[in-house]
TITORLO-194859 format. One record per residue (C-alpha): residue in three letters; x, y, z. Coordinates in pm, whole numbers, plus 50000, padded with zeros to 5 digits. Example, Ala and Ser with C-alpha at 12.3 -4.5 7.8 and 13.67 -1.06 7.14 Angstrom:
# residues 2
Ala512304955050780;Ser513674989450714;
This chain:
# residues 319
Unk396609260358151;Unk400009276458041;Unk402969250458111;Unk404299274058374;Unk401149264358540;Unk401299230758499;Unk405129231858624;Unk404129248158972;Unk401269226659018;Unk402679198558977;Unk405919207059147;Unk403869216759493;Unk401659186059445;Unk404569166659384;Unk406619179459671;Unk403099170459917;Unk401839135559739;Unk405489123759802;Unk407029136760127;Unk407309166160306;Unk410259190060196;Unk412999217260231;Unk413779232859922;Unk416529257859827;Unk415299284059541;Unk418459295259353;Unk416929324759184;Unk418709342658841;Unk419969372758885;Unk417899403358637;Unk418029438858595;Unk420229470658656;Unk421409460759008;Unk421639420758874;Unk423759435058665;Unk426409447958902;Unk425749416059161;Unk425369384658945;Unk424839366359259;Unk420979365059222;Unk418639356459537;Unk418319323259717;Unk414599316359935;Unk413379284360115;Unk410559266160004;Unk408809246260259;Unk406209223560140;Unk404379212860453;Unk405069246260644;Unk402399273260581;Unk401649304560796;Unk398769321760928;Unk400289354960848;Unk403519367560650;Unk405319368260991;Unk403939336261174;Unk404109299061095;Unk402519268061116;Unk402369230960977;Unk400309230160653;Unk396159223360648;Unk395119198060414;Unk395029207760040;Unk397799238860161;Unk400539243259910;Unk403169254760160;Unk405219288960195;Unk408309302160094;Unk410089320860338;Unk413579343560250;Unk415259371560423;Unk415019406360274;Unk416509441160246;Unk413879466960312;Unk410639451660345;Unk408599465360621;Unk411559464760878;Unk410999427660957;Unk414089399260870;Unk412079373360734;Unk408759371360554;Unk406839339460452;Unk404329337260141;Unk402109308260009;Unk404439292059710;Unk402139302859413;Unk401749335359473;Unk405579341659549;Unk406359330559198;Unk403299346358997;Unk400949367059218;Unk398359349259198;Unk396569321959395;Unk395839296559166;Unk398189282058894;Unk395149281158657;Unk395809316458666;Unk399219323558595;Unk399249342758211;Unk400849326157911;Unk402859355457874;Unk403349387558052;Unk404539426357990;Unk405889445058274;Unk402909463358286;Unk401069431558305;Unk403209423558622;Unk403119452658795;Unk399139451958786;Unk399419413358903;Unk401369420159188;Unk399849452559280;Unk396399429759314;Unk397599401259543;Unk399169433759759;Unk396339447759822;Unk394259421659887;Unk396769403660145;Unk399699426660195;Unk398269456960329;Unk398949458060668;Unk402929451560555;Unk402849470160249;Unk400419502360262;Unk399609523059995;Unk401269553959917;Unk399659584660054;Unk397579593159703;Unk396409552859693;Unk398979541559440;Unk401409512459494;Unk404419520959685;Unk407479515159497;Unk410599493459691;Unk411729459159746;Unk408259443459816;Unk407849434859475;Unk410549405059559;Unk407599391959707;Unk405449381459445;Unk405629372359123;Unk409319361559142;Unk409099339458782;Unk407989367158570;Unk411769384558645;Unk413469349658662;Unk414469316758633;Unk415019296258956;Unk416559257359026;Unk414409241259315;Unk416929215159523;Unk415079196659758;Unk415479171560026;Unk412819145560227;Unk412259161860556;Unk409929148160913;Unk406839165161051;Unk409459167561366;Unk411809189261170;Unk409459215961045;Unk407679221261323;Unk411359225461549;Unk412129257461230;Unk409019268761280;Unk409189270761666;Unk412659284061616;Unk411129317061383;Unk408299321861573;Unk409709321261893;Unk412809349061783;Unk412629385361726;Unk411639392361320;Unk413579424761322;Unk415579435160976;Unk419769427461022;Unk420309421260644;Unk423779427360555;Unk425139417360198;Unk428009401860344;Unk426919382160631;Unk423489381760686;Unk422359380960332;Unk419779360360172;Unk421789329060143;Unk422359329060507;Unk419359323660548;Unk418659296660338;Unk422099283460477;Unk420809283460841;Unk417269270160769;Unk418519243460550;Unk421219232760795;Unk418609233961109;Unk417439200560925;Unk420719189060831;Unk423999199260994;Unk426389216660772;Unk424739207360479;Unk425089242960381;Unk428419263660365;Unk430559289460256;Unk433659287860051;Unk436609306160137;Unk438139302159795;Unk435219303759530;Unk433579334759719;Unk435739350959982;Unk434279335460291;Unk430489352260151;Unk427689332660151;Unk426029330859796;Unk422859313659650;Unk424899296059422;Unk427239282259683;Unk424399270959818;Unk422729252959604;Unk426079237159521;Unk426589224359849;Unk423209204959849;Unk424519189359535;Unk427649178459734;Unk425619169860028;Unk422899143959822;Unk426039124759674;Unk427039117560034;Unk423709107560173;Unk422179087559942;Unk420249075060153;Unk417909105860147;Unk415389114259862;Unk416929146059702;Unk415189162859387;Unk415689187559173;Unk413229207758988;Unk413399244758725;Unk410629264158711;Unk411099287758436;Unk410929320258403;Unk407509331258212;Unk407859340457825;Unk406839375057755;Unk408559410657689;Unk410299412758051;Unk413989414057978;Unk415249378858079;Unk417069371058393;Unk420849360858308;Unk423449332858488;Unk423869337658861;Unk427509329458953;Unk429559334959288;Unk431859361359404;Unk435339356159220;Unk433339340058927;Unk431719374458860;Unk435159390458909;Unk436629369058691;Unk433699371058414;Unk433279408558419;Unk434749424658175;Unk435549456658376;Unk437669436658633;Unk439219412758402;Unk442499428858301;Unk443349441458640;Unk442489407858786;Unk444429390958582;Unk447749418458635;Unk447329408759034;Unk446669375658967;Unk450529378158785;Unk451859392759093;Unk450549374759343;Unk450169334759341;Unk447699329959564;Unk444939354559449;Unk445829338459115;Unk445329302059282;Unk442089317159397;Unk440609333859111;Unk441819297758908;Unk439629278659184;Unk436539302359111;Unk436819297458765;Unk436809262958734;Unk434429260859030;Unk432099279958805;Unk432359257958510;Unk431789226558692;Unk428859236058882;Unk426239251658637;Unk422399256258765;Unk421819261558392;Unk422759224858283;Unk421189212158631;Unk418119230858506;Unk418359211458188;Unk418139179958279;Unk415539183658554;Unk413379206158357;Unk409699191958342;Unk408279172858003;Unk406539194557753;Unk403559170257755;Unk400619174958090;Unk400469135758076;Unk404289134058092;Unk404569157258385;Unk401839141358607;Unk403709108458512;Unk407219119758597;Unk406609141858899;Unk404359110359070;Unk406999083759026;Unk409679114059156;Unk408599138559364;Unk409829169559325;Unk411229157858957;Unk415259143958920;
């Protein structure tokens, strides 16, 4: 078994054996487009939440790994789509499965498989029997293009089952819009449905948007006020092979600030005009304290099975 394997394994049978959980995915940015919008992707992992189908929930079966649910762009016209954990990261249904190493060939073939043996009636193929091309590929196999930071908190049978009534009970109709009803709004409204305000924007750092980064940086915030609950956090890492890497993910100003292309004129209205300069200052440093990177670091698994199964027993989710 690859350690990538072992990592997701143990992290959903970790997340059950311990308690139930809400976790926010803060996904790396990769690619052309991640590129342009360092802001990468954020999803909700739900480890005693599974589904009957992508669009309708339940509470987990016995032995069920949970889902993880996110809100997407163009995917089949619907807002919000939910898929069992292991096959959202690596497109398959087993961990035993997931490859050592991958190409993007190697990908495309793996994802192309778990779509058309449970994503047809969503995802259809193209009129000649090929794979369609588009954003459904966001649905599987998300650690072959990425990284991505798990922070999780305890939640109650009572809670999932009150998010679950709340989705399946609302119209699933696409309203994604980059600046208000993006992904992280979504993870910002599912994770506060279990606790208030745990979740929220900043004005300064990001303009008032909602990123996945601001998100998971909240959490952080919110765990050091409530120690009282069991809060975890957990990197699964991206899978080794000749896919170009994912790179940092970073909030609004902070890519401003850190792209070359906008640095000189930033800093020219930054000289003009104190408080964009305030503001831009505030991202900066925002940026540099909060790093998913060194959080990833220290919560990243052992190298050693025995280590792991140790570790993620005593922990949870991992610390």
């Amino acid at each position: 078994m690859t350690r990538a394997a072992l990592a997701i394994g143990l992290f959903v049978l970790g997340a059950q054996s311990a308690f139930p959980a809400v976790t926010l995915l803060l996904e790396e940015p990769y690619g052309t487009f991640g590129g342009m919008n360092p802001t990468g992707h954020a999803a909700v992992y739900l480890s005693h939440v599974c589904a009957d189908t992508p669009l309708r929930l339940r509470l987990c079966r016995e032995g069920e790994q949970g889902v993880v649910i996110s809100r997407y762009d163009r995917v089949a016209g619907y807002d919000w789509i939910a898929i069992p954990v292991v096959p959202y990261l690596y497109a398959v249904d087993r961990p035993e499965d997931v490859p050592a190493s991958v190409t993007p060939e190697d990908v495309a073939g793996l994802r192309d498989a778990w779509r058309r043996a449970n994503l047809e009636d969503l995802v259809p193929d193209t009129v000649d029997g090929g794979a369609p091309k588009g954003d459904w590929i966001q649905l599987v196999g998300s650690a072959y293009d990425r990284t991505i930071y798990a922070f999780g908190f305890e939640t109650s049978e009572a809670q999932d089952e009150d998010l679950i009534q709340r989705l399946n009970s609302r119209t699933n109709h696409r309203h994604f819009n980059i600046l208000f009803h993006n992904c992280a709004d979504f993870a910002r409204k599912a994770i506060d449905s279990y606790y208030p305000h745990a979740v929220h924007r900043s004005l300064f750092a990001d303009a008032g948007v909602m990123t996945p980064k601001q998100a998971a940086h909240s959490l952080v915030n919110y765990s050091k006020h409530h120690r009282d609950l069991q809060f975890s956090t957990f990197v699964i890492p991206q899978v080794p092979g000749s896919v170009p890497r994912s790179s940092p993910v970073r909030g609004v100003l902070e890519s401003l600030v850190k792209s070359k292309r906008y640095a000189l004129p930033l800093v020219s209205v930054a000289a003009l005009h104190p408080v964009v300069g305030g503001s831009i200052a505030f991202a900066w440093l925002e940026g540099a304290r909060f790093n998913p990177r060194h959080t990833g670091e220290s919560a990243a698994a052992p190298a050693e099975p025995s280590a792991i199964v140790t570790e993620l027993e005593t922990n949870g989710l991992g610390n």
